[in-house]
C-alpha positions as CSV (number, residue, x, y, z in Angstrom):
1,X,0.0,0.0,0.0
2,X,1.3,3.6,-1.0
3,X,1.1,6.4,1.6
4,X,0.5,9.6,0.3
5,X,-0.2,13.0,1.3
6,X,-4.0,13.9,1.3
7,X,-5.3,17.6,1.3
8,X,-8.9,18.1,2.6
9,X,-10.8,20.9,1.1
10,X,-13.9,22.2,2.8
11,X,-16.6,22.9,-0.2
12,X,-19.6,24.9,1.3
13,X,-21.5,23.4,3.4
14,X,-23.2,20.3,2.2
15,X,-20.1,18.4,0.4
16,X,-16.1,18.2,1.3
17,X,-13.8,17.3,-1.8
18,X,-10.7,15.2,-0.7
19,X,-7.7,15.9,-3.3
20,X,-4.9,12.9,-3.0
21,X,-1.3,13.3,-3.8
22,X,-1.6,10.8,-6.3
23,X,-4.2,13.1,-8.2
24,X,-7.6,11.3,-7.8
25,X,-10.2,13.7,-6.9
26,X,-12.6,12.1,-4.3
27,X,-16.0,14.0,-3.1
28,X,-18.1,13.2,-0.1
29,X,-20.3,14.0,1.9
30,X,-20.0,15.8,5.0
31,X,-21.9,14.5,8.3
32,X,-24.8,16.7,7.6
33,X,-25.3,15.3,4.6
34,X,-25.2,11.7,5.2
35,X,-27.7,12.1,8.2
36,X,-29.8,13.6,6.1
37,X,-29.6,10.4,3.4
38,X,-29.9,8.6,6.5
39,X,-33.3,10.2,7.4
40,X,-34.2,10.0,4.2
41,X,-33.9,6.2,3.8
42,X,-35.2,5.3,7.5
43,X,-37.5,8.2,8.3
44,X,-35.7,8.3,11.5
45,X,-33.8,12.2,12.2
46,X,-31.1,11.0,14.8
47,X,-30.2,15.0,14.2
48,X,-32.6,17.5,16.2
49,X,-32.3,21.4,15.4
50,X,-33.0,23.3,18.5
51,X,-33.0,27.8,19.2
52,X,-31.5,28.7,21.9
53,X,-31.8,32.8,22.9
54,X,-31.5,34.8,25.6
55,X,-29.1,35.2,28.3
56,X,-26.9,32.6,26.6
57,X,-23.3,33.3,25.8
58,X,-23.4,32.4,21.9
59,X,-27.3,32.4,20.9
60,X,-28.3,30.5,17.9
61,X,-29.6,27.1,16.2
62,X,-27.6,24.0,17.2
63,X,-27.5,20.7,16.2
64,X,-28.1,18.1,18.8
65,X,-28.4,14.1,18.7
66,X,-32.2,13.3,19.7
67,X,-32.5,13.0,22.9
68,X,-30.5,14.8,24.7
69,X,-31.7,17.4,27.7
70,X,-31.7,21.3,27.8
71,X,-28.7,21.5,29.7
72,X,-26.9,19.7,26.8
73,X,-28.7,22.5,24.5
74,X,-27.2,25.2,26.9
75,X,-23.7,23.8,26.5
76,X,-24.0,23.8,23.3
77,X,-24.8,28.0,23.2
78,X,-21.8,28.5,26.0
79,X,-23.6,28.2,29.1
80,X,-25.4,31.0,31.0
81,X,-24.4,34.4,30.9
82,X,-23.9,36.5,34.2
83,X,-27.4,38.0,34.0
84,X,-29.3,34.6,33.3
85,X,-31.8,32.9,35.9
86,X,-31.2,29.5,35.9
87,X,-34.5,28.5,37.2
88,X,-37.3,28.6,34.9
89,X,-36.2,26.1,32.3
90,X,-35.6,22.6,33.5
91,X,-32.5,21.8,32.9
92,X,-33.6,17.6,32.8
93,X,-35.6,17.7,30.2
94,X,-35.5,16.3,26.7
95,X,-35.2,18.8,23.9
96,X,-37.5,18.3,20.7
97,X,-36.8,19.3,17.1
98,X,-37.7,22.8,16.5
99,X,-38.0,24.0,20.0
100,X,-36.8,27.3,21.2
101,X,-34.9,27.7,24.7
102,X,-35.2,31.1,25.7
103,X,-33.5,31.6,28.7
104,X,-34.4,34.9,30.9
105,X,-32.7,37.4,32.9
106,X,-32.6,37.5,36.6
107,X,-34.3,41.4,35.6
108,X,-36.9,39.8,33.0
109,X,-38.3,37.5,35.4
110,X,-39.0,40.3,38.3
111,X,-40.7,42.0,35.5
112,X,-42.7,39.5,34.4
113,X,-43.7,38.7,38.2
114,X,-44.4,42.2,38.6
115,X,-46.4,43.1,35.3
116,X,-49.0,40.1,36.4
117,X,-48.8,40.7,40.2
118,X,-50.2,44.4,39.0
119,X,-52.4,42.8,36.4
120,X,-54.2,40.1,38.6
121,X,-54.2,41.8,42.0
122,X,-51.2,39.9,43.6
123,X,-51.2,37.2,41.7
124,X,-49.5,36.8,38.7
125,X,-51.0,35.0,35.7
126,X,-51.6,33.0,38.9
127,X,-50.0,32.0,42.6
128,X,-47.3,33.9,43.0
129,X,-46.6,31.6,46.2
130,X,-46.6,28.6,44.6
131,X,-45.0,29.9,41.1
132,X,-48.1,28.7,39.0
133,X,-49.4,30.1,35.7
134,X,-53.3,31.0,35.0
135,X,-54.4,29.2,32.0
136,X,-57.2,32.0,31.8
137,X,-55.3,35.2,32.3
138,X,-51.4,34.6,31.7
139,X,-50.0,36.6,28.9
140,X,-48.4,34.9,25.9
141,X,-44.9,36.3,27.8
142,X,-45.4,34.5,31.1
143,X,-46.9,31.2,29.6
144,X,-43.1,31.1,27.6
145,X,-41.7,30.6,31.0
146,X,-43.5,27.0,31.6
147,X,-40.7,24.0,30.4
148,X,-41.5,23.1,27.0
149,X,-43.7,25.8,26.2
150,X,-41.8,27.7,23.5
151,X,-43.9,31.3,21.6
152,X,-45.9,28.6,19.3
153,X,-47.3,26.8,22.1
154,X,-47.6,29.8,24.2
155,X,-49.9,31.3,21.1
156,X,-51.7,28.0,20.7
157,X,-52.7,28.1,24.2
158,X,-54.2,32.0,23.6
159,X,-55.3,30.9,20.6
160,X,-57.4,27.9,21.9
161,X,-58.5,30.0,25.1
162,X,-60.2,32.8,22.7
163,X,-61.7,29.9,20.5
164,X,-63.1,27.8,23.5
165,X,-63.7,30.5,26.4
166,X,-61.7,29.8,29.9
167,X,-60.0,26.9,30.6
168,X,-62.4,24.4,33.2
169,X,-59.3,22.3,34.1
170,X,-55.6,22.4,33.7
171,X,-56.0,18.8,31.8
172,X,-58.0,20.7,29.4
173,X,-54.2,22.0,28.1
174,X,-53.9,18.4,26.2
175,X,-56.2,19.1,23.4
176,X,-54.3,21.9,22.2
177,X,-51.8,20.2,19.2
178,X,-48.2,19.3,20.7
179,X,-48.9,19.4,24.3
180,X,-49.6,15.8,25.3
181,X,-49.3,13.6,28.4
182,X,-45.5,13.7,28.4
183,X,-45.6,17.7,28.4
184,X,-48.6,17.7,30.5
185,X,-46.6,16.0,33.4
186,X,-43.6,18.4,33.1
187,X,-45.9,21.8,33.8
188,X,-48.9,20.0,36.3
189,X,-47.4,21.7,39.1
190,X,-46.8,24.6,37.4
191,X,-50.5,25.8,35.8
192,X,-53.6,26.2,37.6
193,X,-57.2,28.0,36.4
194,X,-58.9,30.6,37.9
């Protein structure tokens, strides 16, 4: 077997172009690529494309294996900046394809606790005490802060409240599209109606 020298050549985005010493040009795809052939063939993404904003250090789409958990996500964006509050998004849970992590400021959160606590008489969206959201009154803003509940979900919950009238139950959230058992578990404690 020869050795020889090989020079790799980065060619956009979508193909590389390996170029050997012995003058055979070789293309290929990058990883992107193949995973999407992959998907293609199987109808299985192992590659899941999730936003993360906000008091992040590098904000932006990343590319993460399914499966893996917010804090992963955060990683992946540089962690939290100085400013961030680290409590409103659970760090634990799985992050799906499309979703976007926005991740608050200490400041944004007061205000957001204070806006509702002016708006509702003390409580804020709903029990301040308890940190629960009002299905029936929380803004599209404060419903964002529930774990999973990106602005899509947030409007589809306003969207489904103005279409229906109030929420009777907090089980009631399931029939809107993309909030199912799973999701229903990870915010129980969190909602309540009014």
């Amino acid at each position: 077997m020869k050795a020889g020298v090989m020079i790799l050549l980065l060619t956009g985005c979508t193909r590389r172009t390996e170029i050997h010493m012995d003058g055979l040009r070789k293309e290929s795809f990058s990883e992107t690529e193949q995973e999407r052939q992959t998907e293609e063939q199987t109808g299985v993404s192992s590659v899941i494309y999730v936003y993360v904003c906000g008091a992040v250090q590098a904000p932006g789409v990343y590319a993460l294996q399914d499966g893996m958990r917010v804090y992963e996500a955060l990683a992946a964006a540089g962690g939290f900046r100085e400013d961030a509050d680290t409590q409103w998004l659970n760090q634990a849970a799985p992050v799906q394809d499309g979703q976007r992590l926005y991740v608050y400021t200490q400041e944004e959160v007061q205000a957001l606790a204070a806006d509702a606590s002016q708006t509702t008489g003390g409580e804020p969206g709903g029990d301040a005490a308890y940190g629960r959201v009002d299905l029936n009154t929380a803004s599209k803003e404060l419903l964002m802060t529930l774990p999973g509940i990106g602005e899509a979900r947030a409007e589809a919950i306003l969207a489904y409240r103005s279409e229906h009238g109030r929420f009777r139950s907090i089980e009631e959230i399931q029939n809107i599209s993309g909030i199912k058992s799973s999701l229903f578990e990870k915010i129980r404690e969190k909602i309540m109606v009014s």
